[in-house]
N, CA, C and O of each residue as an XYZ file, in Angstrom:
516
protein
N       0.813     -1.195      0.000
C       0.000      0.000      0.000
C       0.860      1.263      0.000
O       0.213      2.287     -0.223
N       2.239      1.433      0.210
C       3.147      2.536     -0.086
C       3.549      2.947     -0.960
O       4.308      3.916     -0.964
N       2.996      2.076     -2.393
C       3.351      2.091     -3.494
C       2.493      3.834     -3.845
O       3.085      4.849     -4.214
N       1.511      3.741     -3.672
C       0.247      4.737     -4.024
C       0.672      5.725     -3.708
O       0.757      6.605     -4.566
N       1.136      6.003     -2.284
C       1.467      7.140     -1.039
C       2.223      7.503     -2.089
O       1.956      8.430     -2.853
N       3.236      6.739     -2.152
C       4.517      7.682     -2.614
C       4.425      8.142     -4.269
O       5.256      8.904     -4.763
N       3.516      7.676     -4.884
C       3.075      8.252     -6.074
C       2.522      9.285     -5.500
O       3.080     10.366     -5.683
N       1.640      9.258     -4.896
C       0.723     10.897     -4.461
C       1.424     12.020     -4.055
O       1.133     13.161     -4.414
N       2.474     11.690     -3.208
C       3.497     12.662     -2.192
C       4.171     12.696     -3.219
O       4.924     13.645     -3.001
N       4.573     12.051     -4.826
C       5.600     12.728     -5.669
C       4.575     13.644     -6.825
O       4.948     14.386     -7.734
N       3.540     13.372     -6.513
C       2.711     14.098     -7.473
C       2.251     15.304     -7.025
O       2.065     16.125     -7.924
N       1.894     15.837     -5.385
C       1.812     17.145     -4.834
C       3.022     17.435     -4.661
O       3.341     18.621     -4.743
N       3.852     16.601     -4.424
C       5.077     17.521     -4.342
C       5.655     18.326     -5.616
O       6.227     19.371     -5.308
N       5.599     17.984     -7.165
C       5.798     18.229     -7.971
C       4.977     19.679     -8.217
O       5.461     20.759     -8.556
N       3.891     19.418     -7.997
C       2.641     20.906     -8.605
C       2.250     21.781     -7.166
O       1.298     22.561     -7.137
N       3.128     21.528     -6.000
C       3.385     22.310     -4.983
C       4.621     23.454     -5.289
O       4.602     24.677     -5.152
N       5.977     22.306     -5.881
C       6.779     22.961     -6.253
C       6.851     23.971     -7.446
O       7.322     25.108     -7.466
N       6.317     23.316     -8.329
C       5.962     23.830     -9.831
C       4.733     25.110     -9.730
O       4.712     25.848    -10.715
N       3.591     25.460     -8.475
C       3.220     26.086     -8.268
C       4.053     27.366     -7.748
O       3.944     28.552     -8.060
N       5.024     26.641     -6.742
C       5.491     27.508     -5.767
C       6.526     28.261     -6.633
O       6.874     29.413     -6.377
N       7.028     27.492     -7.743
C       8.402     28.367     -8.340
C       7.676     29.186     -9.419
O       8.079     30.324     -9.658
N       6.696     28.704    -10.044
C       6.075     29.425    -11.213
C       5.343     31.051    -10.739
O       5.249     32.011    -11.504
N       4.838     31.012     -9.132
C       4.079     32.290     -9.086
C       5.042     33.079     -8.520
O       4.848     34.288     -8.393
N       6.206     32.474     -8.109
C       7.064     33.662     -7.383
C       8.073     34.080     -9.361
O       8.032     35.278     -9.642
N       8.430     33.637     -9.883
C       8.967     33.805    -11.342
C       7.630     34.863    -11.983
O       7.864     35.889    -12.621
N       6.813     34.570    -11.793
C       5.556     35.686    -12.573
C       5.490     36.803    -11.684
O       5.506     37.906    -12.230
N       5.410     36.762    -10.256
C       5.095     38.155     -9.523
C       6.551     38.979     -9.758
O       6.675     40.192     -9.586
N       7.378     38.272    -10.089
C       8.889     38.993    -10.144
C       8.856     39.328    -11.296
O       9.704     40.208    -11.150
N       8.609     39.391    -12.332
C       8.165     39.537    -14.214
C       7.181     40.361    -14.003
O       6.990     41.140    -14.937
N       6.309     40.493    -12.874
C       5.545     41.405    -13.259
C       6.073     42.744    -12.227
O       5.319     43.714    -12.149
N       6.989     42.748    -11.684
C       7.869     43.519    -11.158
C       7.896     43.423     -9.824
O       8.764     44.184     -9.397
N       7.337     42.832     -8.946
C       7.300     43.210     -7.271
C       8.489     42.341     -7.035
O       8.798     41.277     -7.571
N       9.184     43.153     -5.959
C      10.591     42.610     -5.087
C      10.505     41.380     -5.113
O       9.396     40.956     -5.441
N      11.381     40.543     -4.853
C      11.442     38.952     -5.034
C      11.301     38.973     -3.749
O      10.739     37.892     -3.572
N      11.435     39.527     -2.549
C      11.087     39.250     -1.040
C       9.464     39.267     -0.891
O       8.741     38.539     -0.211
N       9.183     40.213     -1.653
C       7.349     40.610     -1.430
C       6.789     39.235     -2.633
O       5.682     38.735     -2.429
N       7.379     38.889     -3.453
C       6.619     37.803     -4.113
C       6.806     36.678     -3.819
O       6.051     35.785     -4.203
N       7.865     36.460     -3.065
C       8.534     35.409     -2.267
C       7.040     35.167     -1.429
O       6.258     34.238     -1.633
N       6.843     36.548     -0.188
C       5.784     36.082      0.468
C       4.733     35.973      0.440
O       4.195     35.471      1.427
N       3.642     36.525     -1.082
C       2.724     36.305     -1.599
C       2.506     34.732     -1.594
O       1.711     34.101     -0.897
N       3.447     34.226     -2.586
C       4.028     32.987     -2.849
C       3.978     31.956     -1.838
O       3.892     30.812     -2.284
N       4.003     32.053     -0.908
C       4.306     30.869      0.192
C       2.948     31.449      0.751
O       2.279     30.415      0.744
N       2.093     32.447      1.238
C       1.032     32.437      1.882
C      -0.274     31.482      0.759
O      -1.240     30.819      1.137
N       0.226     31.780     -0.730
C      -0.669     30.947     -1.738
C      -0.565     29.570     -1.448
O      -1.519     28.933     -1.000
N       0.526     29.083     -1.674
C       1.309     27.781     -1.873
C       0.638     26.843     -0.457
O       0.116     25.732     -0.368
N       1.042     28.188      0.772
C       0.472     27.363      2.298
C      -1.041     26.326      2.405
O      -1.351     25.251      2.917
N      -1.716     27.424      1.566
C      -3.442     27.537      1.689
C      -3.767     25.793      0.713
O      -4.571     24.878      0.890
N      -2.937     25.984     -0.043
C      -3.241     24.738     -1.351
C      -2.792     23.553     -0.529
O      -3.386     22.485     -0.381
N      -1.774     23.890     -0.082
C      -0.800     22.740      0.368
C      -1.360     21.879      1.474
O      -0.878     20.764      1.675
N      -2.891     22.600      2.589
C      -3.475     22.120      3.593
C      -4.473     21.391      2.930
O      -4.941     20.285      3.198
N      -4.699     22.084      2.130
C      -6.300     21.686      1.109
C      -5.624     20.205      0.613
O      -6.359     19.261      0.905
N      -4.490     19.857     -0.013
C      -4.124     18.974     -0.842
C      -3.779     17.795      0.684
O      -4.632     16.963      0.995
N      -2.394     17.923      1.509
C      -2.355     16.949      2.343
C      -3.534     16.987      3.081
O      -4.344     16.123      2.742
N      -3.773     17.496      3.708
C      -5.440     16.908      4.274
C      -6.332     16.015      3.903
O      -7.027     15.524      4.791
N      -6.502     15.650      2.709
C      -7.724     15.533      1.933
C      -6.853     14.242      1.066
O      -7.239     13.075      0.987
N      -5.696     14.766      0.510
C      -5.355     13.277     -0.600
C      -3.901     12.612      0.227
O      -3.743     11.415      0.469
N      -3.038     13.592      0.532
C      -1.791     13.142      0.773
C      -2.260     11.856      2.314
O      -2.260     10.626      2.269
N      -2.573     12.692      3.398
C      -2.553     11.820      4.586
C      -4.513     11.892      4.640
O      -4.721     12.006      5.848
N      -5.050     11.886      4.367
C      -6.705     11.752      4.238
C      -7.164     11.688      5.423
O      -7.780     10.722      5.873
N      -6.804     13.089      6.242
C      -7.594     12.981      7.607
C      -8.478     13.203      7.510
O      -8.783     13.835      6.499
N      -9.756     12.767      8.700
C     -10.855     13.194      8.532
C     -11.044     12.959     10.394
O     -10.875     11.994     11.139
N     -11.475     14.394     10.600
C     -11.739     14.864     12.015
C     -12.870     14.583     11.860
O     -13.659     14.643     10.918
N     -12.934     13.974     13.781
C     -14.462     13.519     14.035
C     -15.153     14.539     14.216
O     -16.296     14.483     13.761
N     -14.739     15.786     14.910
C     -15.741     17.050     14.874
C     -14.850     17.809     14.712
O     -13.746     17.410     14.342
N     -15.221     19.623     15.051
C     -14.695     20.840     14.423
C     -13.708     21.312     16.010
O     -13.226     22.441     16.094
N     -13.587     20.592     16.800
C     -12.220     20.765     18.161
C     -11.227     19.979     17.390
O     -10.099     20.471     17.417
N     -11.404     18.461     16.447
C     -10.712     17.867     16.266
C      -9.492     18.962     14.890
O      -8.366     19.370     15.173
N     -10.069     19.130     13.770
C     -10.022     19.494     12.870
C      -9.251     21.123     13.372
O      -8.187     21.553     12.927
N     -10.202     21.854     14.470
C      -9.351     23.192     14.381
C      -7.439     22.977     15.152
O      -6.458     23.668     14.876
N      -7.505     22.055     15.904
C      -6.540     21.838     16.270
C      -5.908     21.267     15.265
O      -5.125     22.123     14.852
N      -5.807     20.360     14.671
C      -4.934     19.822     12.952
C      -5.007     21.214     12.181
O      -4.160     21.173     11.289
N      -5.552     22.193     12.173
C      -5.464     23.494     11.157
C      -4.208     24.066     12.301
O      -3.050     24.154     11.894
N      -4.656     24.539     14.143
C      -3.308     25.015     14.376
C      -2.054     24.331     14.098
O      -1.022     24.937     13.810
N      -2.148     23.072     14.185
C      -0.558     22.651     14.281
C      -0.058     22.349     12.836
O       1.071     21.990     12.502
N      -1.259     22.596     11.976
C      -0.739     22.989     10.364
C      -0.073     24.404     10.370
O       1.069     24.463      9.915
N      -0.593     25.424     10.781
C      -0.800     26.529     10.485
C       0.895     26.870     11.631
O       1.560     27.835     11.253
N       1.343     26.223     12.666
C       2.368     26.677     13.886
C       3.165     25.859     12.882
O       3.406     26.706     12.021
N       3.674     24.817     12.507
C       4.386     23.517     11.416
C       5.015     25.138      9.914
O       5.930     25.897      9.596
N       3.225     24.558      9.486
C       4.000     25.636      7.860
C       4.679     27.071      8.256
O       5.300     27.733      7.424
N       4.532     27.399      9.339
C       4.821     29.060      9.984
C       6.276     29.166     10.103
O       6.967     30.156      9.863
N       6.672     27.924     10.537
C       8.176     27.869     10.568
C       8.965     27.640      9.274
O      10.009     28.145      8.859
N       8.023     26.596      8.704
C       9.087     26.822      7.070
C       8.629     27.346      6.531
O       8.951     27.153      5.359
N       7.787     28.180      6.676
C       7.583     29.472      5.575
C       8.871     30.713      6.421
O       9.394     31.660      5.833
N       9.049     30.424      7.513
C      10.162     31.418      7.465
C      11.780     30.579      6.984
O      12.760     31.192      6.559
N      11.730     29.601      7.118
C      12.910     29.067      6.775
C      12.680     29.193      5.208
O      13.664     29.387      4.494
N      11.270     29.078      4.587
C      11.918     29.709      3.122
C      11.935     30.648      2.692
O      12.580     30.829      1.659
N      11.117     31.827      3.394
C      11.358     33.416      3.656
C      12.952     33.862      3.771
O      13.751     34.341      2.966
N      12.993     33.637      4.573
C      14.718     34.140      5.328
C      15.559     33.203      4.511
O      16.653     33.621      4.130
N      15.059     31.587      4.090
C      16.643     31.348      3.549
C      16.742     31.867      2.138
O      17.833     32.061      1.602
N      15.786     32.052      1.645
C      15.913     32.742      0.219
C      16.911     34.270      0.543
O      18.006     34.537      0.048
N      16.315     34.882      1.271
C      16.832     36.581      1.332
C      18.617     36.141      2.203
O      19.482     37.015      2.137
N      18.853     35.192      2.718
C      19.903     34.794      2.882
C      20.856     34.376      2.191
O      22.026     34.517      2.548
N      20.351     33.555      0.637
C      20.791     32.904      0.225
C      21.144     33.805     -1.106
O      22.171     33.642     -1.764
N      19.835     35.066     -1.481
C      20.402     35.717     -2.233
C      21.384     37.035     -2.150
O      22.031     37.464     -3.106
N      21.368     37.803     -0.336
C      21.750     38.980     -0.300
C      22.985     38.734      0.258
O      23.944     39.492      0.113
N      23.014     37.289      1.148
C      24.287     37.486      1.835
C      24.922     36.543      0.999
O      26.072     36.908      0.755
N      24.603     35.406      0.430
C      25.889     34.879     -0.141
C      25.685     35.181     -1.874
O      26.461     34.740     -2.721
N      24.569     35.959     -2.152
C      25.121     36.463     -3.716
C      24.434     35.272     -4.580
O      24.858     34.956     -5.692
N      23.746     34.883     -4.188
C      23.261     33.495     -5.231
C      22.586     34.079     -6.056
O      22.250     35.221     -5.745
N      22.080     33.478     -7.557
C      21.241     33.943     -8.184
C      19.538     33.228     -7.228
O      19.281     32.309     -6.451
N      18.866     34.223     -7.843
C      17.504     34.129     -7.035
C      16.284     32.867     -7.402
O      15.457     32.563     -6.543
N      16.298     32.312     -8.539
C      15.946     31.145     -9.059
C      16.625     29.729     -8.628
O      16.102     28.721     -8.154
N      17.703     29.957     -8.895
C      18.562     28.387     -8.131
C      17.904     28.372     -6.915
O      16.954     27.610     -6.738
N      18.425     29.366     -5.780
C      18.570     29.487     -4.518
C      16.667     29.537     -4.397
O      16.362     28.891     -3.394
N      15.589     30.012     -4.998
C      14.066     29.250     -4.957
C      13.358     27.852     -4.716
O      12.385     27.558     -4.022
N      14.477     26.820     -5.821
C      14.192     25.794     -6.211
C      15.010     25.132     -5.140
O      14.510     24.193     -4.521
N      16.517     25.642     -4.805
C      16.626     24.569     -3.620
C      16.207     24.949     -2.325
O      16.322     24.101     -1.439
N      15.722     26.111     -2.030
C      15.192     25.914     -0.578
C      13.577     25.373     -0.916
O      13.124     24.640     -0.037
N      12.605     25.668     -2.158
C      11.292     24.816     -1.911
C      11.376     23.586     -1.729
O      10.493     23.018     -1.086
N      12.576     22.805     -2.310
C      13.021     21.174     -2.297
C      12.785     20.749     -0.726
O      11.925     19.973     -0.309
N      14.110     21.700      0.292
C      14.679     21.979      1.533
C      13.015     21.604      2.356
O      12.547     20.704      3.054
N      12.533     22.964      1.731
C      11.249     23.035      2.922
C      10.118     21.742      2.393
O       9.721     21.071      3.346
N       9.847     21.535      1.725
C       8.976     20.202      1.149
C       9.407     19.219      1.889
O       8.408     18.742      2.427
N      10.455     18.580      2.256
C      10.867     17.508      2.978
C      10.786     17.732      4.045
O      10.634     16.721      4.731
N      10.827     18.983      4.767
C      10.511     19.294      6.034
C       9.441     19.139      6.506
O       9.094     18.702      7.603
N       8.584     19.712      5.186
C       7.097     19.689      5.745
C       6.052     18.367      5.571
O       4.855     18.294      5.848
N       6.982     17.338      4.998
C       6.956     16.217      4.781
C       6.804     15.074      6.327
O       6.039     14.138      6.556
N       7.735     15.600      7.012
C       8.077     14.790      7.988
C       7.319     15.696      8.924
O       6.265     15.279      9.404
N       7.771     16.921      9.232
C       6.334     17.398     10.328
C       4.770     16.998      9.913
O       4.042     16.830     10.891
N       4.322     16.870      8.978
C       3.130     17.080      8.581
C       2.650     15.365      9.439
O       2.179     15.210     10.566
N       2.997     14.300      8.388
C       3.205     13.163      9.010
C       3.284     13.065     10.313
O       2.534     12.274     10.884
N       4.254     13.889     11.087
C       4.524     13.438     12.642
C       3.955     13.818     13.580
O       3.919     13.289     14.692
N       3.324     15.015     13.137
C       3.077     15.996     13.437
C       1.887     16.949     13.729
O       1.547     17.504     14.774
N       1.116     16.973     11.902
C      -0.265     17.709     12.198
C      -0.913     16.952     12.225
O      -1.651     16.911     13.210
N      -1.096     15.530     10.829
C      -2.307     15.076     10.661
C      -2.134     13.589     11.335
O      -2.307     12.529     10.732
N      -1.738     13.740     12.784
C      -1.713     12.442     13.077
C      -2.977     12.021     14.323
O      -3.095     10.862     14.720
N      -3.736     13.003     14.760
C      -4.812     12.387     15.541
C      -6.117     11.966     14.566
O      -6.614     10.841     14.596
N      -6.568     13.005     13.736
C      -7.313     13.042     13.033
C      -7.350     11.867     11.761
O      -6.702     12.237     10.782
N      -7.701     11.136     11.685
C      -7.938      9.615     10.817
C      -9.170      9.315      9.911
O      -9.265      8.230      9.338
């Protein structure tokens, strides 16, 4: 039965990423700071990303709305942290060590995807079944 999982988790992970790199590349083309589209970008990406593991990746389903708001906080405290680890490591990765701003996108969304991989799993959607 892991066969499936890991098709699914390579298939949101793909159009998480491919979301996440494509709208921060367009808000920057359409001119806003790569820090301000950076965080457009990850508040979009966050919202999809609950909608998608919730529902297909780990298929929780809360018995009532105490169960469920608590799996939204410890979604919402979980993605808060790597949205700053991909906030800050981007503006880290491009101001202090000079990287170009596309490389240094694609490997911290990689970075934070696996992170949020293993918290999510360990983490948010594990009472709720």
């Amino acid at each position: 039965m892991i066969f499936p999982i890991i098709i699914l988790l390579n298939c949101f992970f793909y159009l998480s990423s491919i979301l996440n790199i494509l709208l921060f590349y367009i808000l920057c083309k359409l001119g806003l700071k790569y820090f301000i589209a950076n965080l457009i970008t990850l508040i979009v990406v966050k919202i999809v990303a609950y909608i998608c593991n919730k529902n297909f990746v780990f298929k929780s389903k809360c018995k009532n709305i105490i169960e469920l708001i608590k799996e939204f906080i410890r979604f919402i405290i979980f993605r808060g942290l790597t949205l700053l680890i991909d906030y800050f490591g981007l503006i880290f990765l491009v101001e202090v060590l000079s990287f170009n701003k596309m490389p240094s996108k694609v490997f911290i969304t990689i970075l934070v995807v696996i992170i949020n991989y293993i918290t999510g799993k360990k983490h948010v959607f594990k009472t709720c079944k």
